[in-house]
N, C-alpha and C positions, 0 to 999 in steps of 0.2 A: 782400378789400379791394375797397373801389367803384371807379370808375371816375377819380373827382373825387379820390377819395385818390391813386391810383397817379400822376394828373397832377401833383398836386402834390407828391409824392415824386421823379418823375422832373425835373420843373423845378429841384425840388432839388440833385437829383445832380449836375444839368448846370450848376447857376448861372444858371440863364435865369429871367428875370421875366414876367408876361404880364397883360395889358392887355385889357379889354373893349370892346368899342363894341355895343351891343345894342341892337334895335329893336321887335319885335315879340314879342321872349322876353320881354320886359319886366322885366330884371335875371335871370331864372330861372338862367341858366350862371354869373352871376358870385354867385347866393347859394350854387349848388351847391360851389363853389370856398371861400368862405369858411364855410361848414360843416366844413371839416377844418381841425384844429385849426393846422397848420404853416402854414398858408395866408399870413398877413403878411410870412414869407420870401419870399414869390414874387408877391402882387397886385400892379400897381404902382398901375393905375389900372382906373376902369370908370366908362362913363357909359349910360343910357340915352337913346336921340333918338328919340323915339314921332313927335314930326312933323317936315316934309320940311323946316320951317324950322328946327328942331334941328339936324338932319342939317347942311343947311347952315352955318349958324353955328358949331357946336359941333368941326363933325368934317372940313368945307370939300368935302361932297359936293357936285357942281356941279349947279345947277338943271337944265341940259340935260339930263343923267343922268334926272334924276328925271323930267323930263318926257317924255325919250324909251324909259325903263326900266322908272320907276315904283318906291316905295317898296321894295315885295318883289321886290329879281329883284338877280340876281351884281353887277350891275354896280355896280349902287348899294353890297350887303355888300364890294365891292373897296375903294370910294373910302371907304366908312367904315372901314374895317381900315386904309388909308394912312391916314387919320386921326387916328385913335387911335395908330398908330405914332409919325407925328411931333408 
């Protein structure tokens, strides 16, 4: 069993949902995810934000972030992941 199947079996078992925010993968983790076939049990949402006004907009990463992080770097993948949470 791959990797993206066990996850979605295991989210299964537990009843937990799980959510994307993806930026430079360019959807790649959440097509991985929906390649197994139980997958609609468990996606809830996915989006991808390629730019920093996406980000913003979409997912409410704060410009200072970006300006003092930059697209690729923790800080910014944090405030996108609270994002997509709420």
């Amino acid at each position: 069993m791959n990797a993206e199947s066990r996850l979605v079996y295991k989210l299964i078992e537990k009843g937990y949902t799980i959510s994307c925010a993806e930026s430079c993968t360019g959807g790649k983790v959440t097509a991985a995810i929906v390649d197994v076939a139980d997958a609609s049990n468990v996606l809830n949402a996915s989006i991808v934000t390629y730019s920093n006004e996406a980000k913003m907009h979409y997912l409410n990463v704060s410009d200072s972030t970006l300006e003092q992080y930059g697209a690729v770097s923790e800080e910014t993948a944090y405030e996108m992941a609270k994002g997509i949470a709420n």
